[in-house]
N, C-alpha and C positions, 0 to 999 in steps of 0.2 A: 603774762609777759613772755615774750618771743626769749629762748633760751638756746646755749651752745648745743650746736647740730653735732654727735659725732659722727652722721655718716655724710656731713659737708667737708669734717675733716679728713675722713677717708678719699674724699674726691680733689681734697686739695684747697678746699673756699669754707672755714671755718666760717661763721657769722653768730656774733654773739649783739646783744641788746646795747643800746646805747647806753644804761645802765651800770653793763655790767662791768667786768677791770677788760683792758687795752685787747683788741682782738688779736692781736700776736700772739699772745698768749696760748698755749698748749694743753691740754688738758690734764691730770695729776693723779699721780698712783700714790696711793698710800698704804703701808706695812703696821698693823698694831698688835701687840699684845691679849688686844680682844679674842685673836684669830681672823680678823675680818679685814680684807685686802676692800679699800675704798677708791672708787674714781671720783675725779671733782673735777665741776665744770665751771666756768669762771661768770656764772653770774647769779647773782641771786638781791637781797633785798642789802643798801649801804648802811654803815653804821656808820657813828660820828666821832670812832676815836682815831687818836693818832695820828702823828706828820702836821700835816696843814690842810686836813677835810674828812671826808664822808669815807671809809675803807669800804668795799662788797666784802659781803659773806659768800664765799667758794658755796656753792651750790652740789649738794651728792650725787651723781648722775647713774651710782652703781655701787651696789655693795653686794661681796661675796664673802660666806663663811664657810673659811677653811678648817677651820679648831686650831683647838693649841696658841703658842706664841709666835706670833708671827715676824721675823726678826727684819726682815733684809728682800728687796725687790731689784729685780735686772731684767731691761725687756732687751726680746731680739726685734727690732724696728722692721730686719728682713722680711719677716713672716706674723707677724704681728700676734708674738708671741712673748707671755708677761713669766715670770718666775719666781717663786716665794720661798722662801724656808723659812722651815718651824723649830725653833732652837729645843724643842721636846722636852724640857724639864718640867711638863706636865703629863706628858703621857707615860704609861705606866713601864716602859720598857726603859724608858730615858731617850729616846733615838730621837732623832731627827728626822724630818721629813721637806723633800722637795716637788713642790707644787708646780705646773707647770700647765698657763691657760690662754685661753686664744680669745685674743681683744675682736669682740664682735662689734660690726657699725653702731650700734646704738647704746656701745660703750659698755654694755654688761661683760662679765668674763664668763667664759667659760670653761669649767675644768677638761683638761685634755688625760691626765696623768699624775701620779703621784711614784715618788719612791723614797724609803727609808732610808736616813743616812746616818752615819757615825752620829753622836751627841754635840747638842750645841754649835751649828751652823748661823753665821752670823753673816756669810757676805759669797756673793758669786763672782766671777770673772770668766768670761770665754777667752779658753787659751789657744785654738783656731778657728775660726771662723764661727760658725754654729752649732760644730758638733760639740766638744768638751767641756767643761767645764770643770776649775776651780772653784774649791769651797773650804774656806778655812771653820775648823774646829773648833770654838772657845773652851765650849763646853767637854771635850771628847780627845783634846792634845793632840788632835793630829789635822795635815790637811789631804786631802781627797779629791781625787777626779772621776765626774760622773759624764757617762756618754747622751748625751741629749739629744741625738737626729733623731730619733722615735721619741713625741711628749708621751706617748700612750706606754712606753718601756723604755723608760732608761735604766740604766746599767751603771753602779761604780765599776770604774776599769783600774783604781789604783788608790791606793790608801799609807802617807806617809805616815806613822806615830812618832813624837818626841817624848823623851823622858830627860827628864832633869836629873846632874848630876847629886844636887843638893840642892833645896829650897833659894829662892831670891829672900830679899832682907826686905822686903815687903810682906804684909799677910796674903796679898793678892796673889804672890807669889811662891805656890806651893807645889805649881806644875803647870808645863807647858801650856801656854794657851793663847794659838794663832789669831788673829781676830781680822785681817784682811787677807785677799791674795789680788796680787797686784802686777799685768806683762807689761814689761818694759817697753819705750818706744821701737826699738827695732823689733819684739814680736821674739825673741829669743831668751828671754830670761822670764822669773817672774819672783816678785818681794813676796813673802808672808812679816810681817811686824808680831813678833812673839813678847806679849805682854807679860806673859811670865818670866820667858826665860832671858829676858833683855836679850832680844836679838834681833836681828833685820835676819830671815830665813832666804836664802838664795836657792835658786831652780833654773837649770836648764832646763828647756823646753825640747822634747825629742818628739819623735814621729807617733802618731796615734798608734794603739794599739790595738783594735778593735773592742769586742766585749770580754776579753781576758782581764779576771779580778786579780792577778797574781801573777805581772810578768816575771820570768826566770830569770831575764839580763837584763841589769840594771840600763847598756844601752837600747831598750826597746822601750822604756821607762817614758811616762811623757812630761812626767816630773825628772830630773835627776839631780837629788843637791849636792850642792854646793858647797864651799867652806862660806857659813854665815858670817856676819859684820858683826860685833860684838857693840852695844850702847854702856852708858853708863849706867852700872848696877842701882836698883830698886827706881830706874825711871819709867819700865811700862811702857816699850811704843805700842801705840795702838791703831796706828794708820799713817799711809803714808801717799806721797804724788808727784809725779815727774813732770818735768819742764823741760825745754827743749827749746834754746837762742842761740844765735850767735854762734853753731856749731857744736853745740855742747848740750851734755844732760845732767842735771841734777833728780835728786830727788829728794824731797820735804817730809821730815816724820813727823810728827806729832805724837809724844807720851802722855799718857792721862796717868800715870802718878807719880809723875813729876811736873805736869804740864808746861814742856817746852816746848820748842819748834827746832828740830836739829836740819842742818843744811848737808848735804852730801854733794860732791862731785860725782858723776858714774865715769867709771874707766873702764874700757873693755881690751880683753888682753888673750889670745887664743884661745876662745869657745869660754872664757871667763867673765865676769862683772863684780868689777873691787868699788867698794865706796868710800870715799875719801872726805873725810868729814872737817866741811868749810866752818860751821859756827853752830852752837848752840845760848839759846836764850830764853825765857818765858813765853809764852804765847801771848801776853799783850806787851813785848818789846823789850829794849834791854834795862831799862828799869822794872827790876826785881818787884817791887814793892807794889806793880800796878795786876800782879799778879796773884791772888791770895793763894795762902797753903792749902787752903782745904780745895782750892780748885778742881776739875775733873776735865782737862781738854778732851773732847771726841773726836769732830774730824776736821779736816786740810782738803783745799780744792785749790786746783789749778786754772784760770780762765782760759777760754780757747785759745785765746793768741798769747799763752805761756807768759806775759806779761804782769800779771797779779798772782798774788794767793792770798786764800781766804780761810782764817783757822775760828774755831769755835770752843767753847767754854762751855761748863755745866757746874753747876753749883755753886756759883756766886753770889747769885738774885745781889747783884750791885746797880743795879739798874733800874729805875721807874719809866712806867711808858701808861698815856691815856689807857682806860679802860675800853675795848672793842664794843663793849656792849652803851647803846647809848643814852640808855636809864639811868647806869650804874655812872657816880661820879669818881669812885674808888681807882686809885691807880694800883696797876696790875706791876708785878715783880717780873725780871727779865732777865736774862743772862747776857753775854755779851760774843759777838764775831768781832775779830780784828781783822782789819785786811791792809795788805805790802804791795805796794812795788817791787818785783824785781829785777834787782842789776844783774842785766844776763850776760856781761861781760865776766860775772866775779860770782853770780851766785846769789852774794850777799842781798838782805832784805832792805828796804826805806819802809818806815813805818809811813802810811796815808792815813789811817781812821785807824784810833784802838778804842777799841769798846762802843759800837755799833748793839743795838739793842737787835737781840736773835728774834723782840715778838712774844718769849715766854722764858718759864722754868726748863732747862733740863735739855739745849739742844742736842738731841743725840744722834741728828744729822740732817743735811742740806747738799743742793745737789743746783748745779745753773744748767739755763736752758743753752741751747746750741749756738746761739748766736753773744751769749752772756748778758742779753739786758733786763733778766729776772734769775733772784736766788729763790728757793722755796725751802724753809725752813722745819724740820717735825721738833715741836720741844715736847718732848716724851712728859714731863710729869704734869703738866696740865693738860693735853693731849691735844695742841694745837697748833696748824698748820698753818704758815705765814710765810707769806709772797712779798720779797721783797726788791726798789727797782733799782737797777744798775746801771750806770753807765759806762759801756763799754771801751769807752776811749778812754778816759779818765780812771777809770776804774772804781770809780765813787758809788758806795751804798746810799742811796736815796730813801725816801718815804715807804711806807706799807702799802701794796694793792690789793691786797686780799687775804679774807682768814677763814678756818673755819675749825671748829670745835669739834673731835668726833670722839667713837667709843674705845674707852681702853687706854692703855700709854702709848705715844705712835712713836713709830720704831725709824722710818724711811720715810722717804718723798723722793719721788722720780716725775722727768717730765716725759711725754708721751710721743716722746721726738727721737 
């Protein structure tokens, strides 16, 4: 059976099988715990669970093994170039490591470079262009900028460490540990959400510094913080997302041990950014009781047109959903995504959907395509990737397009766009 070209997508004229899921469709990186960075290509043989038909099985088009745990993928589209970290709490130093490969036409990767970083790397962000990069700590309390214009040598250029004045009133809570970095819409600040130390971390954003690991002045710094936003103690933000209406910016956090969804205004005030905190409530809405205690929220997405957000849950399994496999009659356990309208007049959220089935156990993230009419979901404890379809006007989660089971707990999903 005729299958997704990826060097028709390199030309522009992807063509996949009348089979397979909607040719719009982009092709899918995946991050696992295996150590094995997966591509998936959108067709393969349909199964009969779920929604109202046949779902395809995401088809492998490419698997690379990097080793270690594979946390978190960020590609640069520019130069078509993918990037990995290894949160290293398997190799024997503790460090971290950042992978960095070059998506060839027929979709394998190629290793370009690697380099070691502080402990427990969880998430990338380019804070100019293509050269720098943020990388927050989970595991190592601090966050870090690595110089990326050479994949063959990069270079950390700068390394912030937190220390807690005294433990949070959570266990979780014993020391700093950043778990996103996140630049602002105008390209001058950037969030880290410190799950430890209940904080939203603030950063100006200054001038590159070349490959100096130790600048002298803090203004040559291309980090410089900030006075951080303080959350409410033992909530754990762990991710956060900016919207941008009507003339205004907010930004959305999401805590996993508390599992809410806190609303912010951004205010910017000479070379400063204060957050002005419009509302806080559960992650499936202002009825408390639709959110269990033992919840674990992961992440918050903003759709293109700043219109929606979309928050996800772990460890609920409140959810039943057909079985994928179409032998098996057994229904499968699921977590749940809620997704909002929001009022970009005010901030505030309208509940649309709470408790949209994420496809599995354990989403521990999802990522929409460019145009928003597919989410792609990795639910880490059963290790399975689900496409699911969106309406962009409406903002409505639809039916499953596609799944596929791979090796290890899957970590990320990105799409190839």
């Amino acid at each position: 059976m005729p299958c997704f070209s990826f060097a028709a997508l390199f030309l522009g004229a992807a063509v996949v099988s009348a089979q397979a899921v909607p040719s719009d469709l982009k092709p899918l990186y995946v991050s696992s715990w295996s150590g094995k960075v997966t591509t998936l290509g959108h067709c393969g043989p349909k199964s009969a669970a779920g929604g109202d038909g046949a779902i395809p099985v995401l088809k492998t088009l490419s698997e690379t093994t990097l080793g270690g745990v594979q946390s978190f993928l960020r590609m640069n589209a520019n130069n078509s170039i993918l990037y990995s970290v290894d949160e290293g709490w398997q190799s024997q130093s503790g460090n971290g490591t950042l992978h960095a490969l070059q998506v060839k036409p027929d979709g394998s990767l190629q290793p370009l470079g690697k380099q070691e970083t502080a402990p427990g790397p969880v998430f990338m962000e380019f804070i100019d262009g293509q050269t720098n990069m943020a990388i927050p700590h989970f595991g190592g309390r601090a966050v870090s900028v690595l110089n990326v214009a050479d994949p063959a040598n990069m270079t950390q250029v700068q390394k912030e460490t937190f220390e807690l004045k005294q433990p949070g009133p959570k266990p979780q809570q014993n020391e700093a540990k950043p778990h996103q970095t996140l630049v602002d819409p105008t390209g001058k600040f950037l969030v880290a959400p410190d799950l430890g130390a209940d904080l939203i971390r603030i950063f100006a954003l200054g001038a590159p510094t070349g490959n100096s690991s130790s600048p002298q002045n803090n203004q040559e710094k291309l980090l410089r913080p900030l006075e951080p936003a303080k959350v409410d103690a033992g909530s754990g933000p762990r991710h956060a997302a900016f919207a941008v209406a009507d003339n205004k910016t907010y930004l959305y956090v999401v805590t996993e041990l508390s599992s809410e969804l806190m609303g912010f205004r951004v205010l910017y005030d000479a070379g400063s950014m204060n957050l002005l905190q419009i509302f806080k409530m559960k992650v499936h809405g202002k009825d408390a009781s639709k959110t269990p205690e033992f919840a674990a929220a992961s992440e918050v997405a903003i759709s293109p047109d700043n219109q929606f957000l979309l928050v996800a849950s772990r460890n609920e399994s409140s959810l039943r959903i057909p079985n994928f496999d179409p032998k098996n009659t057994t229904e499968l356990v699921s977590d749940p995504i809620s997704n909002y309208k929001i009022d970009t007049a005010t901030g505030e959220l309208e509940e649309l959907q709470i408790k949209v089935p994420s496809g599995g156990f354990f989403p521990r993230h999802f990522s929409m395509n460019k145009d928003g009419s597919r989410v792609a979901v990795a639910n880490q404890q059963d290790s399975r990737i689900v496409i699911i379809e969106r309406d962009p006007k409406s903002g409505m989660l639809g039916k499953f397009l596609g799944h596929a089971t791979l090796e290890g707990p899957v970590t990320s999903v990105i799409f190839s766009e």
